[in-house]
PDB file with one MODEL, atoms N, CA, C and O in Angstrom:
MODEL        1
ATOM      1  N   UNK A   1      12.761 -11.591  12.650  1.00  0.00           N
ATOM      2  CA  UNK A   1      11.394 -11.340  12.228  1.00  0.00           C
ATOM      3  C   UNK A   1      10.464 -12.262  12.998  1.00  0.00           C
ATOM      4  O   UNK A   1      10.729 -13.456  13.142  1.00  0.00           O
ATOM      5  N   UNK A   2       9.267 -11.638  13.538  1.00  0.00           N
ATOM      6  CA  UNK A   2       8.349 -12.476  14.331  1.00  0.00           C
ATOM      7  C   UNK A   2       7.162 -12.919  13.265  1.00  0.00           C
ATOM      8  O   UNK A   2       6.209 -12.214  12.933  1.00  0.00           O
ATOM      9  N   UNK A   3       7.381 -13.919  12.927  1.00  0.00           N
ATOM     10  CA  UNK A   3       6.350 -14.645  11.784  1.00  0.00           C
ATOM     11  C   UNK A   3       5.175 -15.029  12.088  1.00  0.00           C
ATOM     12  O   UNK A   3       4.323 -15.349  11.259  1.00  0.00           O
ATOM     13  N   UNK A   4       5.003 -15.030  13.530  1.00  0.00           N
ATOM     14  CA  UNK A   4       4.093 -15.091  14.397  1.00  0.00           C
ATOM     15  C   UNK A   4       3.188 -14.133  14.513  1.00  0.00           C
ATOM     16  O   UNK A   4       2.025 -14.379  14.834  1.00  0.00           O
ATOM     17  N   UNK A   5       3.554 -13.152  14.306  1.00  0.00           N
ATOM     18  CA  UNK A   5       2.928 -12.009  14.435  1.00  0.00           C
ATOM     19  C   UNK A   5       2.379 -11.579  13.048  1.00  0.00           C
ATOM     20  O   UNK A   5       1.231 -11.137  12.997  1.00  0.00           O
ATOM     21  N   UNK A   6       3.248 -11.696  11.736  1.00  0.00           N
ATOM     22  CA  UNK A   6       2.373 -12.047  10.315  1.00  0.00           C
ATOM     23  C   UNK A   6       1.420 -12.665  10.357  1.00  0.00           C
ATOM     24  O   UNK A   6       0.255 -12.395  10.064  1.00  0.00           O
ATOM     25  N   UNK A   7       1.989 -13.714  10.808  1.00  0.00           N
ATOM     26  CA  UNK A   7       0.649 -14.557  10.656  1.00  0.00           C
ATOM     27  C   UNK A   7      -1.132 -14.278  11.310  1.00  0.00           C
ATOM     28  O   UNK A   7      -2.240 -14.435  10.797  1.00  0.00           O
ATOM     29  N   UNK A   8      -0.703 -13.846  12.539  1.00  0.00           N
ATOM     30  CA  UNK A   8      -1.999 -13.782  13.041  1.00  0.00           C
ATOM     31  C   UNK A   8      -2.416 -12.057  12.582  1.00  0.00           C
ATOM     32  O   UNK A   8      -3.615 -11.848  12.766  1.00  0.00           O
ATOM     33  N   UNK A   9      -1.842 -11.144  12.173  1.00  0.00           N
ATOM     34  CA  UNK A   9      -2.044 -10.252  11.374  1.00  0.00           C
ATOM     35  C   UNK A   9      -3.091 -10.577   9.871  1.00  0.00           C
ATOM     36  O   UNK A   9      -4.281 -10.303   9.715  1.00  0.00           O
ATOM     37  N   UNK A  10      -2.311 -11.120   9.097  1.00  0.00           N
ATOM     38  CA  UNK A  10      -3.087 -11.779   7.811  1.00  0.00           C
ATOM     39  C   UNK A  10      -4.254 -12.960   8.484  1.00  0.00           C
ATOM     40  O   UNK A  10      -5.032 -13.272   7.583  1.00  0.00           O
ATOM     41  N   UNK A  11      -4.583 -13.687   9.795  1.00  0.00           N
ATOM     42  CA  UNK A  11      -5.068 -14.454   9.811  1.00  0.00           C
ATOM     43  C   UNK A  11      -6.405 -13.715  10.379  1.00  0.00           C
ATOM     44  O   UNK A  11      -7.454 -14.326  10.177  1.00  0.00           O
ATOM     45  N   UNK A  12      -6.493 -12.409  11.100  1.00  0.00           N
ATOM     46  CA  UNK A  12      -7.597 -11.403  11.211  1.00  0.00           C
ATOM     47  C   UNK A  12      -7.972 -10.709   9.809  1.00  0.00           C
ATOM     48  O   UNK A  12      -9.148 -10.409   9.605  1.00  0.00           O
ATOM     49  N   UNK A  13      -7.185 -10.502   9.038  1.00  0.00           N
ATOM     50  CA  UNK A  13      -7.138  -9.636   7.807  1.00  0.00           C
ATOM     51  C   UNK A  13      -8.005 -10.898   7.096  1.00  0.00           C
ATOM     52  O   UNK A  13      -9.228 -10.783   7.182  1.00  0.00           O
ATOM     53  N   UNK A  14      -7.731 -11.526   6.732  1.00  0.00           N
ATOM     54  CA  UNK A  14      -8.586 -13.231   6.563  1.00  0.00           C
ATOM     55  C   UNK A  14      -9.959 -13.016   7.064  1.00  0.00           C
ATOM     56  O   UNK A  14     -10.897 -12.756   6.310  1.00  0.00           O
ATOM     57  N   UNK A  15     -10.031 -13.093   7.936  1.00  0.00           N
ATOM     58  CA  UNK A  15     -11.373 -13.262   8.870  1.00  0.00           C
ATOM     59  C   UNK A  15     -12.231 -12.281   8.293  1.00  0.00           C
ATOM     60  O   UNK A  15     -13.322 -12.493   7.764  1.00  0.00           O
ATOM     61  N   UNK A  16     -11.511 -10.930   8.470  1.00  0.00           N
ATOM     62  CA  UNK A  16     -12.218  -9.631   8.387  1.00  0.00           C
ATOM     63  C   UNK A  16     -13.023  -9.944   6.816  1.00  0.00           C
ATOM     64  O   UNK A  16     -14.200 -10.297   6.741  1.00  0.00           O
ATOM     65  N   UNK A  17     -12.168  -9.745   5.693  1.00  0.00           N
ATOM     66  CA  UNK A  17     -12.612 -10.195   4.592  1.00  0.00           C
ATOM     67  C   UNK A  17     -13.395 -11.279   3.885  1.00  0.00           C
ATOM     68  O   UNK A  17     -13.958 -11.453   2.805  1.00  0.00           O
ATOM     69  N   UNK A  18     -13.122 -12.025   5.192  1.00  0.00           N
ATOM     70  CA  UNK A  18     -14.692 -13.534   5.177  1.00  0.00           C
ATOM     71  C   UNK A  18     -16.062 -13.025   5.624  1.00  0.00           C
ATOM     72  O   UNK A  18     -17.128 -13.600   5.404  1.00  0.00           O
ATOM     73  N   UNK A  19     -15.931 -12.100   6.152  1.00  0.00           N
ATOM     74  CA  UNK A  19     -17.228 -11.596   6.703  1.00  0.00           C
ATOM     75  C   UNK A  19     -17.461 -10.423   5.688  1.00  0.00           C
ATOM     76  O   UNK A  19     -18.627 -10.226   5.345  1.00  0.00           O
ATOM     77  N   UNK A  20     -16.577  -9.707   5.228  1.00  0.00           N
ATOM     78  CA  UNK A  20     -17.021  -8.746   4.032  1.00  0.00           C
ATOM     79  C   UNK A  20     -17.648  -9.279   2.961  1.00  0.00           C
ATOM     80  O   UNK A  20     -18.630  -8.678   2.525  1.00  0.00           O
ATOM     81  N   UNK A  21     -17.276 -10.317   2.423  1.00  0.00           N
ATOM     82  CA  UNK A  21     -17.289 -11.092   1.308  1.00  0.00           C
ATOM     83  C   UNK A  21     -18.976 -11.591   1.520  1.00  0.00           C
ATOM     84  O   UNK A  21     -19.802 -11.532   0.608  1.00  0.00           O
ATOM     85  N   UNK A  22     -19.277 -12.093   2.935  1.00  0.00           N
ATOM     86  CA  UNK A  22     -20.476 -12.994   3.330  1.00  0.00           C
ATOM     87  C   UNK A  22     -21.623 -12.128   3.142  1.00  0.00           C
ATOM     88  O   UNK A  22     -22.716 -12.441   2.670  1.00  0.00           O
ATOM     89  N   UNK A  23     -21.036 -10.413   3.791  1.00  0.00           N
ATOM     90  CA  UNK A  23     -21.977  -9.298   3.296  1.00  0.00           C
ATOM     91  C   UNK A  23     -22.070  -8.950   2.080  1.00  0.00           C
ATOM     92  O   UNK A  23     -22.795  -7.970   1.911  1.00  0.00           O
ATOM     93  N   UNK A  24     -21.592  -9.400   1.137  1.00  0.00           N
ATOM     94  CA  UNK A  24     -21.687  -9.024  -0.249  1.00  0.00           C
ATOM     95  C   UNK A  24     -21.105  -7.509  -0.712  1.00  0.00           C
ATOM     96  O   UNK A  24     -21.401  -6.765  -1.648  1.00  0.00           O
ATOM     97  N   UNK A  25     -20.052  -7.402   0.486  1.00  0.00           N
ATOM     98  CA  UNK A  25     -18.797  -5.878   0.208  1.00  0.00           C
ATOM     99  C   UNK A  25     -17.456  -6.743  -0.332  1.00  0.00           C
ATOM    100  O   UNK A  25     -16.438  -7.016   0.303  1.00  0.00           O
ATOM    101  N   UNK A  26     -17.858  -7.131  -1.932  1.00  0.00           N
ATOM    102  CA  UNK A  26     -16.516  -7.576  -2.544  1.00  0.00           C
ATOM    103  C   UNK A  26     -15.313  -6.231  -2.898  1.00  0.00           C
ATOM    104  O   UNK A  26     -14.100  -6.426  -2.969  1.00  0.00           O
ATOM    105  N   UNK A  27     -15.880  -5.098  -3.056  1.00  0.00           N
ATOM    106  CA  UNK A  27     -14.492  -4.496  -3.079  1.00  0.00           C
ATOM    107  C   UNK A  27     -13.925  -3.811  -1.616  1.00  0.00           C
ATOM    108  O   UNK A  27     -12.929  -3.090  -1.575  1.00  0.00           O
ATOM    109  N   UNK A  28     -14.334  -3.992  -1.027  1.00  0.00           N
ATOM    110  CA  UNK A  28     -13.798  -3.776   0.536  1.00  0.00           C
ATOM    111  C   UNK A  28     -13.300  -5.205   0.849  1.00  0.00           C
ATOM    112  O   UNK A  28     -12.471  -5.202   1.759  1.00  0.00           O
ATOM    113  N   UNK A  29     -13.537  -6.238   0.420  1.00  0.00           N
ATOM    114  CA  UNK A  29     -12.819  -7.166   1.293  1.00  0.00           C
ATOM    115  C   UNK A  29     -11.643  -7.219   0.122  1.00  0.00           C
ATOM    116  O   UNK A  29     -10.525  -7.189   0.637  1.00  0.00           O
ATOM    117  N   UNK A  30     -11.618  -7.298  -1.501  1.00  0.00           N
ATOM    118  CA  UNK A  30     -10.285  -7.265  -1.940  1.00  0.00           C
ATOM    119  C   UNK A  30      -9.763  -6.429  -1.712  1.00  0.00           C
ATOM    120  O   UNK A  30      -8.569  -6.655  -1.908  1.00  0.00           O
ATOM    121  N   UNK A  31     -10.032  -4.867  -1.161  1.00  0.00           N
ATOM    122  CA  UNK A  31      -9.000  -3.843  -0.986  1.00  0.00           C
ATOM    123  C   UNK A  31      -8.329  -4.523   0.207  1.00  0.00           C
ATOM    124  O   UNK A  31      -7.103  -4.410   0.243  1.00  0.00           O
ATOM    125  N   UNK A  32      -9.143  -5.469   1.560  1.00  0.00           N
ATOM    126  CA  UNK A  32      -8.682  -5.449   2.444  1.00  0.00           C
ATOM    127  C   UNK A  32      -7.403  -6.325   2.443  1.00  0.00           C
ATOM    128  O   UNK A  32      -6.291  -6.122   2.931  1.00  0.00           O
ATOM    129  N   UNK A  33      -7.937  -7.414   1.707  1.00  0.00           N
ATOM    130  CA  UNK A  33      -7.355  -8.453   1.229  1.00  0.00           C
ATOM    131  C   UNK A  33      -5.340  -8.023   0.457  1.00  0.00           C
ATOM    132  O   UNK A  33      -4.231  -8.353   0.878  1.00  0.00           O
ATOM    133  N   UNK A  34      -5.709  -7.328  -0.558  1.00  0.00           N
ATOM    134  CA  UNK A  34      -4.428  -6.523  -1.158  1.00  0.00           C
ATOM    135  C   UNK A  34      -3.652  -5.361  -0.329  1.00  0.00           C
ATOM    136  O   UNK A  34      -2.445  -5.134  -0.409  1.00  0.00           O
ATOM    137  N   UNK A  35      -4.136  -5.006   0.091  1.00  0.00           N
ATOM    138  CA  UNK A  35      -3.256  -3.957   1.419  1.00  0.00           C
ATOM    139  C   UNK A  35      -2.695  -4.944   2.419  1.00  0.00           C
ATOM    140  O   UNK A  35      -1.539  -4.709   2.769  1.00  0.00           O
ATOM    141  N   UNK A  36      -3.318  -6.059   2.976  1.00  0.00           N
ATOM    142  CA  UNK A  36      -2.789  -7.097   3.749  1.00  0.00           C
ATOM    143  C   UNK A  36      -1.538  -7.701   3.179  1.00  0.00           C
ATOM    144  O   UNK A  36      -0.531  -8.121   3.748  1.00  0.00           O
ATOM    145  N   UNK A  37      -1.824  -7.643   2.065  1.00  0.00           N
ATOM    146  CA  UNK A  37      -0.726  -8.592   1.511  1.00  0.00           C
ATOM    147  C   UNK A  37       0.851  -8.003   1.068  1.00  0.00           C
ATOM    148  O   UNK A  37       1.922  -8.597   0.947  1.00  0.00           O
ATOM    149  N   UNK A  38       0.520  -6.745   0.910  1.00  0.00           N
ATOM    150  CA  UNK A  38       1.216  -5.625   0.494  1.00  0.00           C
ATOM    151  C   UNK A  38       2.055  -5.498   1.865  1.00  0.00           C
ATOM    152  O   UNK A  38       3.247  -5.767   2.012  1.00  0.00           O
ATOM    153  N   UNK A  39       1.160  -5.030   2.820  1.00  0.00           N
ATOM    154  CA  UNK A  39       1.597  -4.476   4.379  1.00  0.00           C
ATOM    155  C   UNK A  39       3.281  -5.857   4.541  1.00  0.00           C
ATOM    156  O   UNK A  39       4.506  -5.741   4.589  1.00  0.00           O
ATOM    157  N   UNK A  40       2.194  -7.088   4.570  1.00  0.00           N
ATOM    158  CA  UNK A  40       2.854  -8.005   5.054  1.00  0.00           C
ATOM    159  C   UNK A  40       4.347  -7.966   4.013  1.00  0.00           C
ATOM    160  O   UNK A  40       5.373  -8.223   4.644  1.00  0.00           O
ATOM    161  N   UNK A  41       4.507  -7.717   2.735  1.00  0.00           N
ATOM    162  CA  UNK A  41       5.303  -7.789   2.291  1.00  0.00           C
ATOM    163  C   UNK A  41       6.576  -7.095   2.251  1.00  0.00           C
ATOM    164  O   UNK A  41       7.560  -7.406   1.580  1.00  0.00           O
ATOM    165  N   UNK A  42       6.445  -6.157   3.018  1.00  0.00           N
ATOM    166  CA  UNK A  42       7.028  -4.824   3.214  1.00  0.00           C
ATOM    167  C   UNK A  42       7.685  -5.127   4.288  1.00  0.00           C
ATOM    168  O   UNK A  42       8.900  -4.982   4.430  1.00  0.00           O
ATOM    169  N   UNK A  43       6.611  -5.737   5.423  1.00  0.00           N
ATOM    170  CA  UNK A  43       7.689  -5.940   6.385  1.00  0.00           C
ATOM    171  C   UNK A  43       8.687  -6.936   6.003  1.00  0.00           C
ATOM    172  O   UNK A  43       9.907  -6.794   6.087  1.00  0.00           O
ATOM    173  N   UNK A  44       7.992  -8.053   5.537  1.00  0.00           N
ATOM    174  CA  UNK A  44       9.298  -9.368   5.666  1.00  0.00           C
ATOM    175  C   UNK A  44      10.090  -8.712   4.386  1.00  0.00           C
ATOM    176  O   UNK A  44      10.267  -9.676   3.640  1.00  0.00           O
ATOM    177  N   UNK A  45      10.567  -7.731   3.860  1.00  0.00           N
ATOM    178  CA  UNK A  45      11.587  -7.242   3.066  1.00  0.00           C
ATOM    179  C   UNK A  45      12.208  -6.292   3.854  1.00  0.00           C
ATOM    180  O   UNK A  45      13.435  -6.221   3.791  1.00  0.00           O
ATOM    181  N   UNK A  46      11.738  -5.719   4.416  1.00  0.00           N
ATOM    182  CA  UNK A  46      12.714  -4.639   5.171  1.00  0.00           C
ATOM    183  C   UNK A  46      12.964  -5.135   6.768  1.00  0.00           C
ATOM    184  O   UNK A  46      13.396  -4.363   7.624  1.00  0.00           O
ATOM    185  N   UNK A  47      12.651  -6.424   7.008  1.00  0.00           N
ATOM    186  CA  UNK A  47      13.625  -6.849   7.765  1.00  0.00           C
ATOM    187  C   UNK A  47      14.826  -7.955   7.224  1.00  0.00           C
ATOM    188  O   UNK A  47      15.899  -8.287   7.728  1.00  0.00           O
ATOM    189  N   UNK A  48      14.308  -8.260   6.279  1.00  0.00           N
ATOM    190  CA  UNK A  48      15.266  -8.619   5.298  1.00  0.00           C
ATOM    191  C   UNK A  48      16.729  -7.787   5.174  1.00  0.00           C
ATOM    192  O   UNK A  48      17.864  -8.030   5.583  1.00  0.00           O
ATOM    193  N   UNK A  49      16.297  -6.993   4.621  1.00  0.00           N
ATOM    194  CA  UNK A  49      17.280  -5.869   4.712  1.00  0.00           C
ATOM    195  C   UNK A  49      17.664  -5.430   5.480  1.00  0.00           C
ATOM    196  O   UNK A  49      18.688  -4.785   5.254  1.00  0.00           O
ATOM    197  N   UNK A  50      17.315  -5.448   6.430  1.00  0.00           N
ATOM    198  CA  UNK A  50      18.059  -5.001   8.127  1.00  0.00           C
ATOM    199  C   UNK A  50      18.893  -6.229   8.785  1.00  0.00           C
ATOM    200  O   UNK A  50      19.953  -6.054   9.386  1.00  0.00           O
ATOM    201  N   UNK A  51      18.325  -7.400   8.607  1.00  0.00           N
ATOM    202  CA  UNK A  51      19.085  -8.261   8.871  1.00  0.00           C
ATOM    203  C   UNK A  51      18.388  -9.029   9.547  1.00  0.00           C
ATOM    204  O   UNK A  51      19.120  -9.902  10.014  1.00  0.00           O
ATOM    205  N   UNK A  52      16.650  -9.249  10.044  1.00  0.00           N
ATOM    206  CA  UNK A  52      16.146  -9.198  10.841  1.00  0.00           C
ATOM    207  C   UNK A  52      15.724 -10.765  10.740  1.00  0.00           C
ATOM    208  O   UNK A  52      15.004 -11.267  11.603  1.00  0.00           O
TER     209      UNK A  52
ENDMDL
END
């Protein structure tokens, strides 16, 4: 698994939602926020499971 690549994934997903938030689009930045987190979780389990 490239954790590296999580990371700077969630660390734009971050960003994106700092600037939603600054515009005063709180449910676009928690949707963005919870799909990020979701996405990310999915992968590090199913490479889990693969062996990865």
């Amino acid at each position: 698994m490239d954790y590296r690549t999580l990371y700077f994934y969630l660390f734009n997903q971050i960003t994106d939602a700092v600037e939603e938030l600054d515009a005063g689009m709180y449910a676009e930045a928690r949707e963005r926020l919870a799909a990020a987190q979701s996405s990310t979780e999915e992968q590090v389990i199913s490479a889990d499971e693969n062996g990865l």
